[in-house]
C-alpha positions as CSV (number, residue, x, y, z in Angstrom):
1,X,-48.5,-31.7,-28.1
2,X,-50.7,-34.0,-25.8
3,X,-52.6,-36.8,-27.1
4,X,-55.6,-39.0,-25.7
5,X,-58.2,-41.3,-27.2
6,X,-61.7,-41.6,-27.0
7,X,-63.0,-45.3,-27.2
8,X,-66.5,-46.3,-28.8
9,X,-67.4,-49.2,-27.7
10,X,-70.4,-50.8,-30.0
11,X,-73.4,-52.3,-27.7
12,X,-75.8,-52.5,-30.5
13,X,-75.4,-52.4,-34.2
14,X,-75.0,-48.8,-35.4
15,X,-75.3,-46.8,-38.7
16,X,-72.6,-44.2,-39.2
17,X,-74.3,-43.3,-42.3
18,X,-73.2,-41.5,-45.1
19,X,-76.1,-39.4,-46.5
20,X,-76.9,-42.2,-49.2
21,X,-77.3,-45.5,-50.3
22,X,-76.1,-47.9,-53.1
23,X,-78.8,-48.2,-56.3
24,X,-80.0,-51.9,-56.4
25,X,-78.8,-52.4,-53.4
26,X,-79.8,-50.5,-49.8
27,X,-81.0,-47.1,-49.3
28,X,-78.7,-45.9,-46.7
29,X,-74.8,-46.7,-46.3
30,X,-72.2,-46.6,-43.6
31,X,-69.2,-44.4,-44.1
32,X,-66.5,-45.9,-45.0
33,X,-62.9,-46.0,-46.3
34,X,-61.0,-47.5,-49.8
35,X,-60.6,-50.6,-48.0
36,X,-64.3,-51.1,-46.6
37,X,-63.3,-50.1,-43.2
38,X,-66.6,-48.4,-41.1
39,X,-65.3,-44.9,-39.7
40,X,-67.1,-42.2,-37.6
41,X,-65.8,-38.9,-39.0
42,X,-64.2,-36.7,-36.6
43,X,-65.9,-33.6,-37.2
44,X,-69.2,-35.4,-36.4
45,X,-67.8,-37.2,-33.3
46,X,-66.4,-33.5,-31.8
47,X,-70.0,-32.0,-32.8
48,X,-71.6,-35.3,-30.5
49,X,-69.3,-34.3,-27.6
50,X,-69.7,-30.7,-27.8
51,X,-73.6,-31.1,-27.6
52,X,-73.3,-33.6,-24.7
53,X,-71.3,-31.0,-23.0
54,X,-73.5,-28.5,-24.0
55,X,-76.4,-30.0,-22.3
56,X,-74.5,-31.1,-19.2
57,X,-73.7,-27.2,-18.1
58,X,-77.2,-26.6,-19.0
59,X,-78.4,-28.2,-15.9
60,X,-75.9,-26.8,-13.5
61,X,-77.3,-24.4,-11.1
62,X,-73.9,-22.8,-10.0
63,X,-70.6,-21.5,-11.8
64,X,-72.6,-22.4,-15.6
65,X,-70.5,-19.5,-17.1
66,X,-67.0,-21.0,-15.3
67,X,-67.7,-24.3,-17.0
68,X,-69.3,-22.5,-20.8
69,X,-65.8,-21.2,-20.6
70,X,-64.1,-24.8,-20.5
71,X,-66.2,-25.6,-23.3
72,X,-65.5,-22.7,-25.3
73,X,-61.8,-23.3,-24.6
74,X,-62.1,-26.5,-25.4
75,X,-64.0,-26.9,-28.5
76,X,-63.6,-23.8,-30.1
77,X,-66.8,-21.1,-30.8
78,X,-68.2,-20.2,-34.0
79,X,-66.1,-18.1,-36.3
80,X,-63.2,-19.1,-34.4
81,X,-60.1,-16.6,-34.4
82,X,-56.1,-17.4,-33.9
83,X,-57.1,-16.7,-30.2
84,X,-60.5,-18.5,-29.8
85,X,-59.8,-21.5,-31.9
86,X,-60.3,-25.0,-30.4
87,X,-57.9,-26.6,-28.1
88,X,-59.2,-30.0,-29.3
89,X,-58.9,-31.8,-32.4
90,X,-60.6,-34.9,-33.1
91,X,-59.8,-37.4,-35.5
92,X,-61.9,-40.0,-37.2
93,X,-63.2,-43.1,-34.8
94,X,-61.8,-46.4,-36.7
95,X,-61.2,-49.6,-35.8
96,X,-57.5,-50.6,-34.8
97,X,-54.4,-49.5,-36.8
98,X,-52.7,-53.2,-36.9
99,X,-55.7,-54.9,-38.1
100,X,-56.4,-52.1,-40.9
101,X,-52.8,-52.0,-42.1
102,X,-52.5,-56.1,-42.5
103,X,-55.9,-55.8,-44.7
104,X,-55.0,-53.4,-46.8
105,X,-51.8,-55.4,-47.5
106,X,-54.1,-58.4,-48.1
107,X,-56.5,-56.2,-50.7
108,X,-53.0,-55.0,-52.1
109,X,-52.3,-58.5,-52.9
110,X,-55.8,-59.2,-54.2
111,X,-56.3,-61.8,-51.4
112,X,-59.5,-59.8,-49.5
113,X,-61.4,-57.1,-51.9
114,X,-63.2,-53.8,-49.9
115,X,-66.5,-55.3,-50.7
116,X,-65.3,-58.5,-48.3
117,X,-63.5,-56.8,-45.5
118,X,-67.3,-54.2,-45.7
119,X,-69.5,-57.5,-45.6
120,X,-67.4,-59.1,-42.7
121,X,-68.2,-55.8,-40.5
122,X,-71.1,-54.7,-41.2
123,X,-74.9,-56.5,-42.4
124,X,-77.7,-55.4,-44.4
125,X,-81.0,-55.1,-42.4
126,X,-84.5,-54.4,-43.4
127,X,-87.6,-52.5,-41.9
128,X,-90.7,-52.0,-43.0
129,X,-93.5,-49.1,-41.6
130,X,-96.8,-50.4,-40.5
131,X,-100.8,-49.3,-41.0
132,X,-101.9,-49.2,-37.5
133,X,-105.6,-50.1,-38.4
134,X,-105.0,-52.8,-41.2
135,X,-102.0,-53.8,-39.0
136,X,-100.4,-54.6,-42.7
137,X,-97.1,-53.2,-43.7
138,X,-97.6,-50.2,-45.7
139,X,-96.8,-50.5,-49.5
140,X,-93.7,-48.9,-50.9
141,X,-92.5,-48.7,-47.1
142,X,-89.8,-51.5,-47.3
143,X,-86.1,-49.5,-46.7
144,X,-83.3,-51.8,-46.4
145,X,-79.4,-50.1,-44.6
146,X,-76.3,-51.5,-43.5
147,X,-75.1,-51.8,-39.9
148,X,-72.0,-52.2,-38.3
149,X,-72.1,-55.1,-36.1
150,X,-72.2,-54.5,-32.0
151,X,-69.1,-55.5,-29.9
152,X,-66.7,-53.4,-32.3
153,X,-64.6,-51.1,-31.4
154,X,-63.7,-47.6,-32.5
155,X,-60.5,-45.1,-31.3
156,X,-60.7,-41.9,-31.9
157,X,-57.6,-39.7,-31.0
158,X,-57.7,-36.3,-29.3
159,X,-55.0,-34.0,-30.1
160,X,-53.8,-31.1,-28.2
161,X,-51.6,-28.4,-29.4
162,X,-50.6,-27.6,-25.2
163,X,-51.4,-30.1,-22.2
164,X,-55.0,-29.6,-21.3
165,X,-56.2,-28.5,-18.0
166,X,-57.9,-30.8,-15.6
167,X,-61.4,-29.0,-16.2
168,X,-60.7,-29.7,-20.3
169,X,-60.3,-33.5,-19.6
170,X,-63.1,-33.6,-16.6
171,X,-65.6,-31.9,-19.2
172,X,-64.5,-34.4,-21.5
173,X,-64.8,-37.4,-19.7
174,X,-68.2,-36.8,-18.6
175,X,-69.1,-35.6,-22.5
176,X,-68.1,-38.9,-23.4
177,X,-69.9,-41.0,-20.9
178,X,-73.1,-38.8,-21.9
179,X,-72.7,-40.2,-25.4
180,X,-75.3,-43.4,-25.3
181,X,-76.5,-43.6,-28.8
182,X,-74.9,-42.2,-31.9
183,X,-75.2,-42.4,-35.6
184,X,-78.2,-43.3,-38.2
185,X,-81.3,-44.8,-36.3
186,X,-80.5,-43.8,-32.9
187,X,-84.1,-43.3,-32.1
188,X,-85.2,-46.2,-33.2
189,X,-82.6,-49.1,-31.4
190,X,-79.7,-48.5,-33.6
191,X,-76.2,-46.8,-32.0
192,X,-75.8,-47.9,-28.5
193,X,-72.9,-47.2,-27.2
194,X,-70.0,-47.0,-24.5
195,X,-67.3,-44.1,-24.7
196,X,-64.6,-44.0,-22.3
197,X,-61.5,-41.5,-22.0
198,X,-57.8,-42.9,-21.9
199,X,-54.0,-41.1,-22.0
200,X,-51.9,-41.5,-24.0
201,X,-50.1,-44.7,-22.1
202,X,-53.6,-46.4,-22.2
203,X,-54.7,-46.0,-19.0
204,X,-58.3,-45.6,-18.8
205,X,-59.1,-42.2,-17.0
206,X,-62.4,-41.8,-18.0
207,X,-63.8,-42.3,-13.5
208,X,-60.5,-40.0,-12.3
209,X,-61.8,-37.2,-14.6
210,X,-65.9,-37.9,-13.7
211,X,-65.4,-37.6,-10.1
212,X,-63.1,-34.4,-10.3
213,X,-65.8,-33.0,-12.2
214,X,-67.9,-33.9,-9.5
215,X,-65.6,-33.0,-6.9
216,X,-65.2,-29.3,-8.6
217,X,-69.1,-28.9,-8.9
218,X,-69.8,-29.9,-5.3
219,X,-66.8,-27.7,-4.1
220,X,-68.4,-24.4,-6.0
221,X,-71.6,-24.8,-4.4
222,X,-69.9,-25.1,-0.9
């Protein structure tokens, strides 16, 4: 079993929502955990990568069908069998183990409480649509969500059942850098962010594995 980490790095404040809000108070949450931790669930972080990926071969003129393989290998394809079942697992982006482990002793000892440790992360912000003529806000059009506040950030770790192939991590490193903006809001300012690829000793691969991706794409066409 091999294991790396993807790191999210947050450059803006970003909404990993939930698909609802809290009555009385905003209209759209961030997920997170029993002790008011923000977390990025892993099935949706795989599902950003895979489409990133995706959209990458999409372009290439040569060997498309060497590198749809990689991806299929590495991701898995729908109705996945024993034989065709993703190399890949990813796990839930959150924010360091130490820090989350000393709070939750703290909310064990009812000296923090998940509403404080959520409120310390995150903020509530407000927007409002606009009447283009009357250049009035539109009534009724006042939504209010939380955010989790830029500079933050989020590991994710990537588990392999066997050591993955150096086309697996190259797709995979230039995946992640593709990923800019992620989460609720993205069009609209919210969810800037920087991913980068590391082994499992920490060392940040994320250039080594871009520029063999280069390397093997430039190489094909030769």
């Amino acid at each position: 079993m091999s294991t790396y980490q993807l790191k999210i790095k947050l450059l803006s404040d970003t909404t990993f929502g939930r698909g609802d809000g809290v009555a009385g108070l905003i209209d759209q949450e961030v997920e997170h955990d029993i002790y008011g931790f923000p977390y990025l669930r892993g099935r949706t972080l795989k599902g950003l990568l895979s489409e990133e990926c995706d959209n990458l071969i999409a372009v290439l003129s040569h060997h498309k069908r060497d590198w749809e393989e990689v991806a299929c290998k590495l991701f898995g394809t729908l109705g996945s069998t024993i034989g065709t079942i993703a190399a890949v697992h990813v796990g839930d982006a959150c924010l360091p183990d130490d820090l989350r482990q000393a709070v939750a002793f703290q909310i064990q000892d009812e000296t923090l409480t998940k509403t404080e440790v959520l409120d310390s992360l995150t903020t509530i912000r407000r927007q409002t649509a606009i009447d283009p003529e009357s250049g009035a806000s539109d009534e009724g059009s006042l939504r209010s969500y939380r955010v989790i506040l830029r500079d933050l950030c989020f590991t994710a770790d990537l588990i392999f059942e066997e050591i993955p192939s150096d086309e697996m991590l190259s797709l995979l490193a230039v995946g992640a850098m593709a990923i800019r903006r992620l989460g609720s809001g993205r069009n609209r300012g919210r969810g800037h962010v920087q991913c980068t690829l590391y082994d499992s000793q920490g060392n940040n691969i994320t250039h080594r594995y871009m520029n063999h991706f280069g390397k093997e794409i430039k190489d094909k066409v030769a």
